[in-house]
N, C-alpha and C positions, 0 to 999 in steps of 0.2 A: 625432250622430256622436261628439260628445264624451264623452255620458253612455255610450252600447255601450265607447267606450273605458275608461272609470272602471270600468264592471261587469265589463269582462275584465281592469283592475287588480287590482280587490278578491277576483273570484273567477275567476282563472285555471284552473280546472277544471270551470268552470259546464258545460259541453257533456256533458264524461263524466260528470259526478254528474245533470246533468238525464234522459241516457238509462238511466243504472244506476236512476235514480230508480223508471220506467218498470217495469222488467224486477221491482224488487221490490217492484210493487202489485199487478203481476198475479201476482206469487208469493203478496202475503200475503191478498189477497180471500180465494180461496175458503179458504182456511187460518182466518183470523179468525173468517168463519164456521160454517165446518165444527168449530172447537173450541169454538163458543159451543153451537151446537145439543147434541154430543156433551156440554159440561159440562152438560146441562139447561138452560141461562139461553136468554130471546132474543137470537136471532141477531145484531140491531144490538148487543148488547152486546160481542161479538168485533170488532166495528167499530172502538166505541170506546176499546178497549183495545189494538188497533193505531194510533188515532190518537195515543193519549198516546206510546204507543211510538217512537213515530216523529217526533213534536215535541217533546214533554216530556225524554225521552232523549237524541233526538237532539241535542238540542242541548245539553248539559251534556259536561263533560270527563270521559273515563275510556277509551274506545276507541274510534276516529273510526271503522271501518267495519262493525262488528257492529250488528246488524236487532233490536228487541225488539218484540214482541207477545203476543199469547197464544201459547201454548203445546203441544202437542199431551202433553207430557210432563208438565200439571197437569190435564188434564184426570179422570183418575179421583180425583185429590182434592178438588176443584170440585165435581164431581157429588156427592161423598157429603159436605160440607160443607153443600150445599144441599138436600140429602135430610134430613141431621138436623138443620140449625141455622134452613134458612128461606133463600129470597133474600135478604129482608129484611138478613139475618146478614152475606150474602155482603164487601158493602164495607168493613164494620167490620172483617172480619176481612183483609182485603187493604188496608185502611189501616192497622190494626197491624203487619201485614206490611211496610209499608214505610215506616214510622218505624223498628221494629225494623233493618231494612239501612241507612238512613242512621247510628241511634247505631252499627250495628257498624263499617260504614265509617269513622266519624270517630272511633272509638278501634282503627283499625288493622288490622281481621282479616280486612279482604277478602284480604291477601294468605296469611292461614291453611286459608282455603279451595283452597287449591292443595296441602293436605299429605292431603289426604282423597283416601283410596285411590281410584286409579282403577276399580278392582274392582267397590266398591261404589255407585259413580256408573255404570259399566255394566249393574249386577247392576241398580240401580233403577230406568231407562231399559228392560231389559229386563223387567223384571216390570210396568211402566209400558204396555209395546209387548203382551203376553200379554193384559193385561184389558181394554187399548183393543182387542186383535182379536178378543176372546171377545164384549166388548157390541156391539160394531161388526156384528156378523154377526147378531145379532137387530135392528137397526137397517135392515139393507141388507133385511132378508125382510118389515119392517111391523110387527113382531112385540115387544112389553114386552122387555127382560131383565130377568133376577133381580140383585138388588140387589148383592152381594158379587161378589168373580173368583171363588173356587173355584166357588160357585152358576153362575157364569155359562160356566166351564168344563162343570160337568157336565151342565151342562142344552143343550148343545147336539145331542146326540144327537135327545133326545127333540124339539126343537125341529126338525130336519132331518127327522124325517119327518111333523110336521105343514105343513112347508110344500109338500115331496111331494103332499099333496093338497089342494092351497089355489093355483089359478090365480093372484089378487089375490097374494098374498104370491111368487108362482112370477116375475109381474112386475115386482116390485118387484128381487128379487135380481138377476133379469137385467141390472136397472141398473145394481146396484152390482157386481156382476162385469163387469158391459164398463166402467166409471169405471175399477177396476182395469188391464183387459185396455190400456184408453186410453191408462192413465199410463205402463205400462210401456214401450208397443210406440212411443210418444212419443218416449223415448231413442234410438231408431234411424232416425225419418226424419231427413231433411236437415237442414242446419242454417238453414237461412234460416227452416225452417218453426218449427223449434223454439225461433224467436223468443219466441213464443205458450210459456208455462210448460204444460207435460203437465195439470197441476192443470188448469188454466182450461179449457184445450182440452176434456178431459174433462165438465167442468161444461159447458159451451156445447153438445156432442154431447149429453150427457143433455137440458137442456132443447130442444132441436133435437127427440130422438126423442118427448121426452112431447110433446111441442105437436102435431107432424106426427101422429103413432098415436093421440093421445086416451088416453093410457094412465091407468088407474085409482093413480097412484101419488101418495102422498103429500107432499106440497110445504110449503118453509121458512113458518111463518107469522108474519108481517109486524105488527109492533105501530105501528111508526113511533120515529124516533131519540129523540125526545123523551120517548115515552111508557113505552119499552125500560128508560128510568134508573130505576135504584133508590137515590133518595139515603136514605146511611143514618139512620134515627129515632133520638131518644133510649136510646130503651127499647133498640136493640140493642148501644149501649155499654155498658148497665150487664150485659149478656150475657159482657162478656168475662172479668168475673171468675170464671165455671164453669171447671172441668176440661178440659170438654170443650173449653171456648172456645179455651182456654191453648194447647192440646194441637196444635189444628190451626192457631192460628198462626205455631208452632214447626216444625209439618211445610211448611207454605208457604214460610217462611225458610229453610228450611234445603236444601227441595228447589230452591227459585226460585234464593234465591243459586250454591248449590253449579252449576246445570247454564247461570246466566249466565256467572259465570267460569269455568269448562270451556270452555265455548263460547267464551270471548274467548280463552284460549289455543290453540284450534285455529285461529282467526282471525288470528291470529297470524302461525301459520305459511303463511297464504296469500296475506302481501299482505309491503311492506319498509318500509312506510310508519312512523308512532310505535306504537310499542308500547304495549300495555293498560296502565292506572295502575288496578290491581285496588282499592285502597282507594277511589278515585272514583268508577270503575266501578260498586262497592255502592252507593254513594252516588247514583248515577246512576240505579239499577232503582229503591232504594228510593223516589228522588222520583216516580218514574213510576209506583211501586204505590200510593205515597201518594193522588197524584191521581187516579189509575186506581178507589182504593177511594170516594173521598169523591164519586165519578161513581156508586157503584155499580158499577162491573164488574170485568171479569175478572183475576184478579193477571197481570203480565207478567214475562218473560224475556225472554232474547236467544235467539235461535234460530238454528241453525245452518245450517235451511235457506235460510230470507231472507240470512242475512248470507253464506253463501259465494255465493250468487245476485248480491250488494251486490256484492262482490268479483270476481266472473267479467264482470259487464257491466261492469267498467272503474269503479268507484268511486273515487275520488281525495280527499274531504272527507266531513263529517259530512253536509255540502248533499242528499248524496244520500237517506239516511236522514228526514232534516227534507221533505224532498218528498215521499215515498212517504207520508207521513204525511199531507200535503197532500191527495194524489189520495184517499189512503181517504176523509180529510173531504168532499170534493168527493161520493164516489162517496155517501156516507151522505146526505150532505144534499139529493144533486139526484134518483139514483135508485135513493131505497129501494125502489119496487116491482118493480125489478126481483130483490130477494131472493125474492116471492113467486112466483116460475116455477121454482126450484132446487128438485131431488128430492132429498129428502130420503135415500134410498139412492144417488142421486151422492155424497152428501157422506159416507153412512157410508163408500164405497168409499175418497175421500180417505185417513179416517184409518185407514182399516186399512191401505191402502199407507205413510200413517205410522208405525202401530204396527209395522209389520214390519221397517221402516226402524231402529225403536228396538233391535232386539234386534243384540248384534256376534252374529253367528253368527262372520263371517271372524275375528275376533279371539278369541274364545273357543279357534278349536280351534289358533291361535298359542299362546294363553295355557296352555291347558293341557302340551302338549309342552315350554315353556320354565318355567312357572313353576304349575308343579297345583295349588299352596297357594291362590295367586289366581281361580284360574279356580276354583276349590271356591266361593270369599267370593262371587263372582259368579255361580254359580248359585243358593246358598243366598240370596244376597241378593234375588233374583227371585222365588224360592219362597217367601220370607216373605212377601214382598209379596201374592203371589196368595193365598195361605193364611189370612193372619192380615189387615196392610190395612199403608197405606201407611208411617205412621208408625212404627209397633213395626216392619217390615219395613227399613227404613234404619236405626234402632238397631241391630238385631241384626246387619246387614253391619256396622255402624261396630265395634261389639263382636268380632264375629271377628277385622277387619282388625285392631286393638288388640290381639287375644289373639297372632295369628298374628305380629305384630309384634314382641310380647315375647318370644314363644319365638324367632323367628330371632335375634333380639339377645343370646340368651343361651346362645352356643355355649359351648362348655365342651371344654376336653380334659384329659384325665388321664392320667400316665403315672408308671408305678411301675417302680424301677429297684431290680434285687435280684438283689447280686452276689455271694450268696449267705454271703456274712462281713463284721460291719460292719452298720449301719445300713440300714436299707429306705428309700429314698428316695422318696419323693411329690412331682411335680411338677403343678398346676395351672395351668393358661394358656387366657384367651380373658374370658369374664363369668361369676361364680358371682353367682346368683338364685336368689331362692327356687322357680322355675320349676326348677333344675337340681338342687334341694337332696335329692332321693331318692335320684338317681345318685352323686350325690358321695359323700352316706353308705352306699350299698349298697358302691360301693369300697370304702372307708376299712374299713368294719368288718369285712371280708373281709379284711383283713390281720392275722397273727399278734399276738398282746399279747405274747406271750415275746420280741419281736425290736423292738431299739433302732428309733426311727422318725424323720425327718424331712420334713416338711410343707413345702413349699416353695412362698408363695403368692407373690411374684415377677414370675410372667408373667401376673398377672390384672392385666386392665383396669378389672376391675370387680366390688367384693365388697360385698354387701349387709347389712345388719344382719340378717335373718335368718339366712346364710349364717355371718357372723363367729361370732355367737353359737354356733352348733350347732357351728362347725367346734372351739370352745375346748373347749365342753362334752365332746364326745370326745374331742379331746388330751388332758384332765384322767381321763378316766372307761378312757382303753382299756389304757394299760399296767398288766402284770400285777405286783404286790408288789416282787419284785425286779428289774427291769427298768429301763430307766432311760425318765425320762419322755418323751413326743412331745416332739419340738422343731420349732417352728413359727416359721417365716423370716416375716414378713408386712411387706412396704416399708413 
């Protein structure tokens, strides 16, 4: 009696974190494993990259009710990391990745990650959601896809009507359109029923049909948790000094970080509790990828679907988080075979109900009506993605938003007052840039050299050294012999 007392002292919210606990395991199973399969790696490796997630994480300071695991939104980086570098590669490069987020957290910059265009975090999520639904659909029919997204865009045609005449393959999509048809039509029964996450539900109806029909479709295969680990070798540290190696540790940090703190700010806004300490926070993924990488497996984030799932069953502490972590170890240790009865096209179906999830369509056609420069960043930024690959595809949104950034900062107005006797007056006001520097001079020199002039720079907020210089240069060069010279007011 005494001790039930002391643990309802110590954790007064035990009740609601122990059932929220609950509601985000059976969110993050089939998820863990559905992004392990989809990044190539075995299955039990999304496992354990949801346990770190959820104990390792969870229990450190930075945001008490946001969920991290794997990803659905690293998953096409994963995959082509592991196609060119090796699994072998995979955890070296996802423990760089998260020593890299601890140094940036403890010198300050997780809160810099909140200055990064929302555009381009949508644009990459959205080109992200494109190649997850392009491979996912040769996944859901049995069938290879081509290694790149453009390849795997085009090649869907030709791949739709080989499956046309391919029973075996005809069964298999069946799967994975009713996983789909499951998840959706999930959201409108009852609520009592919808205790059960749509996900799971889903996955339990597929293995249900394949058992019951005998059906010819392909299923998760099972290495065992132990044997799943890839702890990394020597030999793949001295890896990381290539290019190549650099390149994609940089896109793993930059995409992990950026879309965990995203993620804790929308988390945010769904709960009243302490607010995200984003410097921690990095701190907080980083130690979890650290651990995550030197297990071998998958890099993690916070995810938005666990954590708003954390937040709707009543989350009140970190407690809840640190369990869900619990139940996956539990579920990994006592029963991995039963990963070996999941279809394999269930689970494609999963992530392409993810991948579709990724894309804002609702927000795009908001974005473009109020602000089109944005929603331009965010298309382009998705198109790079598909086209070119992930990394080069988020510099070039980051580049836009920076270009698109400088030109709105460097309004400019000009106004020329000519009262016909006396001096021509020139007023400037707003930012002169070199961004504006063409306009300024195509005025300027459009005005008479026979007629006295004054420049009036005054109401600029902001004048650049290229700006200054050009602007003397033709004070000096435009009056004509007898005339008297530009006279330039500049505070």
């Amino acid at each position: 009696m005494r001790r039930a007392r002391t643990v309802g002292k110590n954790f007064p919210h035990l009740r609601q974190d122990f059932a929220a606990s609950l509601v985000v395991f059976l969110v993050a199973l089939p998820l863990c494993v559905g992004v392990a399969v989809a990044s190539g790696v075995p299955a039990e490796l999304g496992l354990v990259t949801g346990i770190v997630g959820g104990i390792v994480v969870g229990l450190l300071p930075g945001s008490s009710l946001q969920v991290s695991g794997p990803a659905a939104g690293l998953t096409v980086l994963v995959f082509e990391a592991v196609r060119e570098h090796g699994l072998a590669a995979l955890g070296v490069i996802v423990l760089a990745t998260g020593l890299l987020q601890i140094a940036m957290g403890a010198f300050g910059m997780g809160r810099w990650f909140r200055a990064i265009s929302v555009s381009v975090v949508e644009g990459m999520l959205a080109g992200i959601g494109l190649i997850i639904i392009a491979g996912q659909l040769y996944a859901a029919a049995g069938t290879d896809a081509p290694a790149s997204g453009l390849d795997k865009i085009k090649g869907l045609p030709g791949a739709a009507a080989d499956v046309v005449g391919d029973a075996t393959a005809l069964v298999s999509l069946a799967i994975g359109v009713g996983t789909i048809a499951v998840i959706v039509l999930w959201q409108r029964a009852p609520k009592k029923v919808r205790v059960v996450p749509g996900a799971l539900a889903a996955v339990l109806l597929a293995v249900l049909a394949t058992l019951v029909l005998d059906l010819p479709v392909a299923t998760v295969e099972v290495t065992g948790l132990l044997g799943a680990l890839q702890l990394p070798g020597l030999s793949a540290f001295g890896d990381l000094a290539s290019v190549g190696m650099i390149g994609t540790v940089l896109a793993f940090t930059l995409i992990a970080s950026a879309e965990s703190l995203f993620s804790a700010a929308a988390v945010d806004r769904l709960h009243d509790g302490p607010r995200t300490r984003y410097d921690k926070e990095l701190m907080a993924q980083g130690a979890g990828n650290a651990v995550s990488g030197l297990l071998g497996a998958l890099p993690l984030t916070a995810v938005i679907v666990r954590s708003s799932a954390n937040v709707q069953a009543g989350a009140r502490t970190k407690a809840s988080r640190v369990l869900h972590g619990l139940w996956l170890l539990l579920f990994a240790a006592l029963l991995p075979g039963a990963l070996a009865l999941i279809p394999l096209p269930a689970l494609a179906g999963i992530l392409i109900h993810a991948g579709w999830k990724l894309i804002p369509r609702r927000q795009l056609a908001g974005l473009w009506r109020a602000h089109r420069g944005e929603a331009l960043i965010l298309v382009a930024t998705a198109l790079a993605i598909v086209l070119v690959n992930m990394f080069e595809g988020v510099l070039i949104g980051l580049a836009l938003s920076i270009v698109k950034t400088a030109w709105d900062t460097s309004h400019l107005k000009t106004e020329v007052i000519d009262k016909g006797a006396g001096p021509i007056q020139v007023h400037l006001s707003g930012n002169a840039t070199f961004l504006r520097l063409p306009k300024i001079l195509d005025s300027l020199e459009a005005l008479p050299d026979d007629r006295p002039i004054e420049l009036d720079l005054s109401g600029l907020n902001y004048l650049d050294h290229a700006c200054r210089a050009a602007l003397e240069t033709w004070a000096e060069r435009h009056s004509a012999p007898e005339t008297e010279p530009v006279k330039v007011h500049i505070p």
